[in-house]
N, C-alpha and C positions, 0 to 999 in steps of 0.2 A: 504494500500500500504506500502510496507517496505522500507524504505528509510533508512537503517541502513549503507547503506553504504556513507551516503550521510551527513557532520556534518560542522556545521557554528554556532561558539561560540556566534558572533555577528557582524551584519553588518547595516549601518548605510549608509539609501541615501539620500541625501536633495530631499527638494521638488525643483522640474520641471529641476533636474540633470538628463544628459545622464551617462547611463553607458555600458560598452562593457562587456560583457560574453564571454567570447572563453575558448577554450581547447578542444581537442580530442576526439572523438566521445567515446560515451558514459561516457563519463565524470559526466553525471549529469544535463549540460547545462539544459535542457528541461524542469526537474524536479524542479529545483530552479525557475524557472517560471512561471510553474502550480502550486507553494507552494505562489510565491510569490502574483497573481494573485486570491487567495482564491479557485483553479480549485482541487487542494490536500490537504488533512488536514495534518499534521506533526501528526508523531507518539508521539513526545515528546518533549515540550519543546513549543512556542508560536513562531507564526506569528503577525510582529504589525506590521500596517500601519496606520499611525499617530497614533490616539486616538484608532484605533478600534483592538483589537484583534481579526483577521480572523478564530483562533480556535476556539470560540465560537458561530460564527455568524451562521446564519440557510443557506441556499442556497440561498434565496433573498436577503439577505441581503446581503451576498460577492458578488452577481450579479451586484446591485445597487453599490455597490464602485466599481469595476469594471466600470462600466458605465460611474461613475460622476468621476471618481481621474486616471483610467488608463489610457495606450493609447500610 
């Protein structure tokens, strides 16, 4: 998937913080979701959620975090 138009230096959420996403359709909203949720891998650059880097992990394994840390 090409997310080239889509770029976040770096973003930092505490644990069990709400956060609001808005802006404009098609803005991205969705996609930072699916990246963030392990549903998309990033073309470049790394997904971390806590300890676990998402770009690495096989599909069970972002399933199971998923499971146990989202929501």
């Amino acid at each position: 998937m090409d997310v080239s138009l889509f770029s976040i230096n770096h973003l930092l959420i505490k644990f069990k913080s709400s956060v609001l996403i808005h802006g404009a359709s098609g803005k991205r909203k969705t996609t930072l979701l699916h990246l963030l949720a392990g549903l998309f891998l990033a073309d470049e650059g790394d997904v971390l959620l806590g300890a676990s880097n998402l770009s690495i992990l096989f599909v069970n394994e972002r399933a199971e975090i998923r499971k146990n840390n989202q929501g």
